[in-house]
N, C-alpha and C positions, 0 to 999 in steps of 0.2 A: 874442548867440547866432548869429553871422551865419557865426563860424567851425564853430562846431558844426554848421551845415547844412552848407558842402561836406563837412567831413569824412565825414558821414553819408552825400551825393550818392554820394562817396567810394567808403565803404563798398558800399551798395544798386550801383554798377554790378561793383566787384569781387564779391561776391558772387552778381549774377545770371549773373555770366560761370562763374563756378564750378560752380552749378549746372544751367548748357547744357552746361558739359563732364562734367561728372556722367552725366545722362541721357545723351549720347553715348557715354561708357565704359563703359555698361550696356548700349547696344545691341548694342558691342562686348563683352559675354559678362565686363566688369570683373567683379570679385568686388562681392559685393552688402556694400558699406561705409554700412550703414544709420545706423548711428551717426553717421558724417563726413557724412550728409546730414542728418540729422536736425536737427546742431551748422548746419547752411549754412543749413535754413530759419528757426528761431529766430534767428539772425544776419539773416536777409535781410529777416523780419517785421520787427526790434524799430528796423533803419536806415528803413526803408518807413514805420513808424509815426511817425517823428521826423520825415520828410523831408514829409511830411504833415501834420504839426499846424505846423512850422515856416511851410507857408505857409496853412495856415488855424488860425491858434490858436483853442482852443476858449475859449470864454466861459464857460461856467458850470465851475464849479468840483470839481461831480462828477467832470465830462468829464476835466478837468482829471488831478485824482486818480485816471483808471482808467487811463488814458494812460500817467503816469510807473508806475505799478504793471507795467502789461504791459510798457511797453518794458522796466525794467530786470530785468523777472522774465528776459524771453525771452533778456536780454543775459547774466544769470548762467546759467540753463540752458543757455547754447547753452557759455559756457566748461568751466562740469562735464564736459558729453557727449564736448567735445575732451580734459579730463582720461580720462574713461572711455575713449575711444579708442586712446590709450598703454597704460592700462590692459594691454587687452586684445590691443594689434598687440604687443606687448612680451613676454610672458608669457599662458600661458593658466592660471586656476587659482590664481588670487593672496591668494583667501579671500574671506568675505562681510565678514568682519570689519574688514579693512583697506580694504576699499570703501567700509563704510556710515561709517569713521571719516576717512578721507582723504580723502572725495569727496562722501559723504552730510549728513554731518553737518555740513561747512562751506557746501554747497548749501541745506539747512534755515534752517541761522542768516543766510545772505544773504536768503533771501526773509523773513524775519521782521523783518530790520533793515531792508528797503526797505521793507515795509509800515508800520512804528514813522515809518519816517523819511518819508513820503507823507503819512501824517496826522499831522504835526510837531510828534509826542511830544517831542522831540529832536534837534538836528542832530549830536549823537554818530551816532546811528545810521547818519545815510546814511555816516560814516568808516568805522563796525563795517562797512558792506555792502560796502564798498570792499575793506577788511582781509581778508573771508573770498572777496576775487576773488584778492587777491594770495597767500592761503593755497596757492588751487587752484593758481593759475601756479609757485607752490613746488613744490608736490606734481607739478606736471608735470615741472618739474627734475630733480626726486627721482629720479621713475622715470627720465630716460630714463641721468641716471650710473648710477644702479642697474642698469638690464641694459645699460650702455652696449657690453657684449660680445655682446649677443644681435642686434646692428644692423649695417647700415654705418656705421663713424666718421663720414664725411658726412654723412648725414643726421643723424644724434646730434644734433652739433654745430650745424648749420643751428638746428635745433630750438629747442633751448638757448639761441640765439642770438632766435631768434622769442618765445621764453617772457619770456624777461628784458626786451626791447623792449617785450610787451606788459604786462607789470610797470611798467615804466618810464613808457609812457602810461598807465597806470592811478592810479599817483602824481599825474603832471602834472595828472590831471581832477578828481581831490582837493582840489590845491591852488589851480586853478584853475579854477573851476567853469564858467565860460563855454568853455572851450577846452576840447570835448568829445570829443576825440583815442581813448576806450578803444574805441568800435566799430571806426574804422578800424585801430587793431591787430589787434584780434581778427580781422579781416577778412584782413587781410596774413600773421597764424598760421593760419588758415584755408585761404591759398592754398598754405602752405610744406607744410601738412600731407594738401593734395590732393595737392600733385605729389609727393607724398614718395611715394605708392599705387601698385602696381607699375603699366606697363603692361599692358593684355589680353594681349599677345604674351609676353609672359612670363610671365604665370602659367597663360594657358590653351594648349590644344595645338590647332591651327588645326584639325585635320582630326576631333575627336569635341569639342570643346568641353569638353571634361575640365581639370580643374586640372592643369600640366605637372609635368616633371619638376625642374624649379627652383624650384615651388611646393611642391613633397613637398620636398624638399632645405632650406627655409626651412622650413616648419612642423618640420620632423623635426630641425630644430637647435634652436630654442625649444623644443619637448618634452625635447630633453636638459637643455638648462640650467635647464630648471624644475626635472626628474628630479635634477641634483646639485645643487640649493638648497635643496631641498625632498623629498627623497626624493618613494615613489611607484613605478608601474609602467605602461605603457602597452602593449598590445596589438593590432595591427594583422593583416589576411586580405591576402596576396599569391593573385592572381589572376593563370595564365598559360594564356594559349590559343597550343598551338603549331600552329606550320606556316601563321602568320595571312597572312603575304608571300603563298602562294598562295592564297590566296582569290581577286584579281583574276583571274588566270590561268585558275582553274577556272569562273570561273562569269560572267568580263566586267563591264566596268566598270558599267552599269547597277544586275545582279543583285548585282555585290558590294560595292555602297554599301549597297544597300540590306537587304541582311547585318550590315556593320557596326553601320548604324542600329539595326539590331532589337536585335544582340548588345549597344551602349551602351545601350540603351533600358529591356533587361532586367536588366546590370546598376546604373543607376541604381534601379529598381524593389524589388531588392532586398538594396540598401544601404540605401533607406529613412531618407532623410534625413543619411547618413553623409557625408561627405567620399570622392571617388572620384578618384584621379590618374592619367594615362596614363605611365609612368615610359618605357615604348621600347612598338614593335608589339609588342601581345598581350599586354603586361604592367601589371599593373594593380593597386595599393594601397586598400586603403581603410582606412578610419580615423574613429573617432566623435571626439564632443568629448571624453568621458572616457578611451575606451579601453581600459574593463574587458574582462578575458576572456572574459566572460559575453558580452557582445554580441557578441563578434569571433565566437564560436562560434555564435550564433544566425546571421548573417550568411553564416559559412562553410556553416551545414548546407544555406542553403535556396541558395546557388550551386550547391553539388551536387547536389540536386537539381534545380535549372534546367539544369544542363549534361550532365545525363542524356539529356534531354530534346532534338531536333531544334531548330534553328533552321529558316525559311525560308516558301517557301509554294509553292502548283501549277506553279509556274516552276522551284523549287530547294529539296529539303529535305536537310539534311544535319546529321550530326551534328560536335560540336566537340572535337577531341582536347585536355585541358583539364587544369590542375594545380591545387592550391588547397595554401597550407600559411599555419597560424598563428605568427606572431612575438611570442617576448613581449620586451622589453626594460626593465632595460637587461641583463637576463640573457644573453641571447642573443646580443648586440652591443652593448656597451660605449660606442660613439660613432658616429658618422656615417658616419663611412668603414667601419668595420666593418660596420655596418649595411648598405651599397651593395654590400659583398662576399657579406655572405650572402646577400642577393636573388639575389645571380650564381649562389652555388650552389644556391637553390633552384631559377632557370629551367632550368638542368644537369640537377641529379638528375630534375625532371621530367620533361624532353624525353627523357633516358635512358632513363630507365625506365617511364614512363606512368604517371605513379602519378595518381590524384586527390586523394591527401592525402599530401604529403609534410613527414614527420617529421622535420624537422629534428634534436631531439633527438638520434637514433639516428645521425647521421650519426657518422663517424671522423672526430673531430675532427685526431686528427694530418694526418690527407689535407687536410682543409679548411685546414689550416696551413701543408701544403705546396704546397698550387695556390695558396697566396694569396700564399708567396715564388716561385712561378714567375710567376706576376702581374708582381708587383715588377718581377722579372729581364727578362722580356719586356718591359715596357715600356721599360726603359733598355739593350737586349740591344746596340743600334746603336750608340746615346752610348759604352757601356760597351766598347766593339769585344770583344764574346762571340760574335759571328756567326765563322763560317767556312765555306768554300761545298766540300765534296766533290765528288770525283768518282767513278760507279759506268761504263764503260766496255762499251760493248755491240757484241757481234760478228755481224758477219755469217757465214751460212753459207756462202751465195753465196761468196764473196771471200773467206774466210777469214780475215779481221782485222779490226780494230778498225774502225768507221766512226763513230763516235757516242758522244757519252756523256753520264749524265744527272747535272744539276748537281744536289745536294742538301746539307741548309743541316743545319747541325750548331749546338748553343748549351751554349755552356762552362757550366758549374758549377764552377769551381776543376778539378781534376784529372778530373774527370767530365765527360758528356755530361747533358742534360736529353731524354727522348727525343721524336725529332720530331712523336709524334703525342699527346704533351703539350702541348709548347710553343705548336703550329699553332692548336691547340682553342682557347690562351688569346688568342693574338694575333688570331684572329679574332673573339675573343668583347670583349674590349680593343680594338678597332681599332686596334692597331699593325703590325695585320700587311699594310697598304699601305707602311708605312714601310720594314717587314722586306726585303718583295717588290723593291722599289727598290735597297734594297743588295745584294739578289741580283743583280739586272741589270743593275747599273753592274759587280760581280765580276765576273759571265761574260762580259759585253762587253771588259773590261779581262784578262782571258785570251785568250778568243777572238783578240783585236790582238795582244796581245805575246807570244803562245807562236806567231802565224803557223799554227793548228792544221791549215789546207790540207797544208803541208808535213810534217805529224806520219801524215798520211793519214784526219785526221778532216773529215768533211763539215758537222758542223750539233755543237752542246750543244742539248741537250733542258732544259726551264726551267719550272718550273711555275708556273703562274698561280694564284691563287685566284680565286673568284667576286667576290672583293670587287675585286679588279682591275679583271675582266671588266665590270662594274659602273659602272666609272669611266667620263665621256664622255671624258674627253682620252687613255685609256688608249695609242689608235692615235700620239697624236700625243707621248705619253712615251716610247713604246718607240724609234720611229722617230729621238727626239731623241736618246739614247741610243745610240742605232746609229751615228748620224752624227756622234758626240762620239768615239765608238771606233773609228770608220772599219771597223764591221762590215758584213757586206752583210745584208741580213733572211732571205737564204737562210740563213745560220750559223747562225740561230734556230731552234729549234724547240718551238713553244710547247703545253705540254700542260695540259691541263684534265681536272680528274678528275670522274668520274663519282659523286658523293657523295650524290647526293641527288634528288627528284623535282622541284627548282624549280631543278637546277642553269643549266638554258641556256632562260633567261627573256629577253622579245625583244630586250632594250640586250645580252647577253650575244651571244646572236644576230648582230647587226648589228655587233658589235666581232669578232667572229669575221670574218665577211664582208670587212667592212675590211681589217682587217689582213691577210685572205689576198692580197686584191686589192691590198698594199703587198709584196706576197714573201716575208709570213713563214710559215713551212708549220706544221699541226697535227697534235698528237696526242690523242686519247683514252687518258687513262691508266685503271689497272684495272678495265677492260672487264669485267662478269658482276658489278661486287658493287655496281652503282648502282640507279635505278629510270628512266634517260630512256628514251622511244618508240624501239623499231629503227627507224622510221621516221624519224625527227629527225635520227638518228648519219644515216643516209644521206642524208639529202639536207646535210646540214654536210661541209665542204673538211675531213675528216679525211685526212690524208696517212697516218698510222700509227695501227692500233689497240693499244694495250696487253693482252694478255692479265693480267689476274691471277694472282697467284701460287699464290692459292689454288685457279684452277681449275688452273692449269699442274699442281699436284703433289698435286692430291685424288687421281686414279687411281694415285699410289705410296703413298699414307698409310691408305688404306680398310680397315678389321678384315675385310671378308667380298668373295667373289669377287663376288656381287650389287654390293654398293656402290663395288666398285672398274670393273666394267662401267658403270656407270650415271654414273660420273664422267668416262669416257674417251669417252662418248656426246658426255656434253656438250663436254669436250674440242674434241673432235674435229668436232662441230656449229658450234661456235664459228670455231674456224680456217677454215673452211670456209668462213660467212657470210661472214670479212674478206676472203677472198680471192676469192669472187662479188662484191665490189661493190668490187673492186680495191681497197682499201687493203692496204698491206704491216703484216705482223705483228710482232711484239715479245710472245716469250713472258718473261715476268717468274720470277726465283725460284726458275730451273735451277740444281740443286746437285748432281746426279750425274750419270754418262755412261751411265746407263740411261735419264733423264731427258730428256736431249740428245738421245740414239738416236731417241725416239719423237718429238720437235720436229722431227728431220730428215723421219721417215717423214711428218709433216702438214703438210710445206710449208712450215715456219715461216720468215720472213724473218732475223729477228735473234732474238739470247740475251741477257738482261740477267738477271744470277745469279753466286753466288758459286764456280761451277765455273771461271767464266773470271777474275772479279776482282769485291772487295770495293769499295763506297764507299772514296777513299781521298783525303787534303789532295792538293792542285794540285799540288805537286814529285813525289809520290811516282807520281799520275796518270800525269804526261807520261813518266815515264821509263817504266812499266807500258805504256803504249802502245808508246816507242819499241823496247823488246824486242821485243815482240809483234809490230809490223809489219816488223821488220825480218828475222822468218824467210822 
């Protein structure tokens, strides 16, 4: 028996290493893999009990007989628990029936054949106990080709590979009764079947301790493949808090942890034992074991209700602009990526609209069909060379020609345009609209050099940035590299950032502006009047040029009543007035008559960017449209 003890030493040090990293993966917020401990301590008991009788064998004979009962009891439980573990990491929902008959019932007859075979009814028996280990080690096979598409091939196969080795020593200790080899297997499937359990970092989201977005993405694939094996339905609550980015901003990093904490706090509380994912900021799944409708809708009602309700405390109370919509599948969404796409458009319609309950259902489904082929198109827009970069030409009053012109980004659809304040939406919401931004500003650099635009009489191309740019730390040191690939000066540049929103100039956005001014690239504020930033922020930011909007440029010629068309020319005209008290030069946007025009001259206005003087038009047709122009 002397091989029998190392193997065992064996075993007991592999196993208590398992079970240090165990308790380690749990401090690290691992998912609570109770089962795969449960299999580690019954392993780790039944080696510990061996490795100790080994050097004090017991004399009487009871001892004896309670001994081989609990070691090999713990040694067949601890293999069942790792069958049950497949089980259930495999598929959720597999039946009671197939449990109590693949797993139960061979567990039953192993502890009855070790008992038979303890008090040496028969030495049949201890083979029977044996036969119903190698059953289980079957049944683990079983399952993992059985869903072997619901896994990584990798691990599958590992597996498969660990099952059949411990099969293998399980024979060997059969026929070789001193050579006690089946714990150290078991031990060695033990270790394949720790490491096989995701990282914390992957399943959880460092910043709420929440299951991530790759752990929704794994669970929501096994739920399908059970859904087309098994028929079935599952229904899950999409949780969206918008406008979550600014919460820092608004309330400092102190107060808005401690926001966060409260807002995950409350809704762990009531999801009430459900499963709760962080999918991106603000957006939030949740999910029971079953996934009946019934509960999804107990779930949903009492978030709305809680999101009625203020967060915060005498430091900060506020309330949370907030969406909630139920998903049933596989009605709704068909497969996985489907699935990823309706969440898109639920945080849309949301954000759009403010809804608290948003009805999927009701949606137009043809729309939803078509932003999901402009999806598509957007992401491959650049691979696919769909981009084209226009040009809209802006006149000075001053000077009377051309001085400037603003680049803007057209996206083929076969003989069609996709319009730009489609495509933008999507590309920002897809993140490829860093990639998009890039091929704009290799275009306009790569014009700006080779059409020599100095000599055309043009000063600068205007270039719009997104926030996601602005966003970027290397931004200053892309552009620049760029410039100095096209032998552009950063004067040529003229970079506009539009006014979209109330978090648009957040402090990296800030400090990239800064930069970049202080490298020579000049800025503009584009459509001025339809954003939410402080007047105070525009003035104290290196804005060189403000943008009027178009819509306030041409409210006072559109207005039904003399009242609404004075009230418009107020603003108008208040507007102009501000740019040019704090000296930035103007750009009225959207002039399309010479009545229109008349009134930009009488207020000052610096430049015309509108369709009275010229349309957006491709680069060849641009340059010639300038060279008429400047050359009266």
């Amino acid at each position: 028996m002397v091989s029998g003890y190392y193997f065992d030493i064996s075993a007991f040090v592999i196993l208590s290493c398992l079970t240090y990293a165990f308790f380690i993966q749990r401090l690290n917020k691992v998912e609570d893999n109770t089962i795969v401990f449960a299999s580690l301590f019954c392993g780790i008991l039944s080696s510990g009990m061996s490795i100790i009788y080994y050097l004090h064998p017991l004399n009487r004979f009871e001892l004896t007989i309670a001994y081989y009962i609990a070691s090999w009891m713990l040694t067949a439980i601890s293999i069942a628990l790792l069958i049950l573990f497949m089980y259930f990491n495999r598929a959720y929902n597999i039946g009671a029936f197939k449990l109590v008959v693949s797993v139960g019932l061979p567990l039953a007859l192993d502890i009855v054949f070790i008992l038979l075979a303890a008090f040496g009814v028969s030495p049949v028996f201890r083979t029977l106990a044996y036969s119903c280990d190698m059953l289980l080690f079957i049944t683990g096979i079983n399952i993992l080709i059985f869903y072997k598409k619901n896994g990584p091939t990798e691990r599958t196969f590992m597996l498969c590979i660990m099952l059949t080795l411990t099969m293998a020593a399980t024979i060997t200790e059969l026929i070789i009764p001193e050579l006690i080899v089946q714990r150290f297997a078991i031990s060695l499937l033990l270790a394949e079947v720790f490491f096989s359990l995701k990282d914390p970092e992957e399943q959880f989201d460092a910043d709420t301790g929440l299951l991530g977005l790759e752990t929704f993405k794994d669970e929501m694939r096994r739920r399908y493949y059970y859904m087309r094996r098994h028929g079935g339905k599952v229904s899950m609550v999409l949780l969206m808090i918008h406008g979550s980015e600014a919460f820092l901003r608004l309330l400092g990093e102190v107060n808005e942890l401690k926001l966060r904490q409260s807002v995950i706090s409350e809704i762990k509380r009531v999801a009430n034992g459900a499963s709760v994912f962080k999918l991106k900021q603000g957006i939030y799944a949740i999910l029971t074991e079953k996934g009946s409708r019934e509960e999804m809708e107990v779930i949903q009602e009492a978030l709305i209700s809680r999101f009625e309700s203020t967060f915060g405390n005498d430091a900060y109370e506020m309330e949370l602009p907030y969406s909630t919509c139920l998903i049933d599948l596989p009605e709704m969404a068909p497969d996985g990526n489907a699935l990823m796409d309706l969440i898109h458009v639920a945080v849309r319609e949301g954000r759009l609209y403010g809804k608290s309950v948003v009805d999927l259902e009701s949606l137009d489904l043809s729309t939803e069909e078509y932003m999901r082929q402009v999806d598509e198109k957007v992401r491959h827009a650049v691979e696919d060379g769909n981009l084209e970069v226009y040009y809209q030409p802006i006149y000075s009053l001053k000077e009377k020609r051309f001085v400037s012109a603003e680049a803007l980004l057209r996206l083929h659809d076969g003989d069609k345009f996709i319009p730009p304040d489609v495509f933008i939406t999507v590309a920002e919401n897809n993140g490829s609209i860093v990639e998009i931004d890039d091929y704009v500003i290799q275009q306009v650099c790569r014009m700006i050099s080779g059409r020599n635009i100095s000599e055309l009489g043009l000063k600068y191309i205007e270039l719009n940035l997104s926030v996601s740019d602005m966003l970027q730390d290397d931004i200053s040191g892309k552009l620049t590299g760029f410039a100095e690939m096209y032998h552009v000066h950063p004067s040529q540049i003229n970079l506009e950032i539009t006014e979209t929103s109330d978090d648009t100039f957040t402090g990296v956005v800030e400090a990239n502006v800064m930069k970049l001014s202080q490298l020579g690239f000049n800025f503009s504020l584009d459509d001025f009047g339809t954003g939410y930033s402080s007047l105070s922020r525009i003035i104290m930011m290196p804005f060189d040029i403000i943008k009027l909007d178009k819509t306030i440029v041409q409210s006072p010629f559109v207005m039904d009543t003399e009242q609404g068309r004075r009230n418009a020319m107020t603003l108008l005209e208040s507007s102009a007035d501000m740019i040019q008290q704090i000296g930035a030069e103007t750009v009225a946007e959207g002039v399309e008559t010479a009545e229109q025009l008349k009134e930009m001259e009488r207020l000052g206005v610096d430049f015309i960017q509108g369709y009275y003087f010229a349309r957006p038009m491709p680069e060849s047709d641009f340059i010639n449209a300038v060279r008429k122009m400047n050359r009266k």
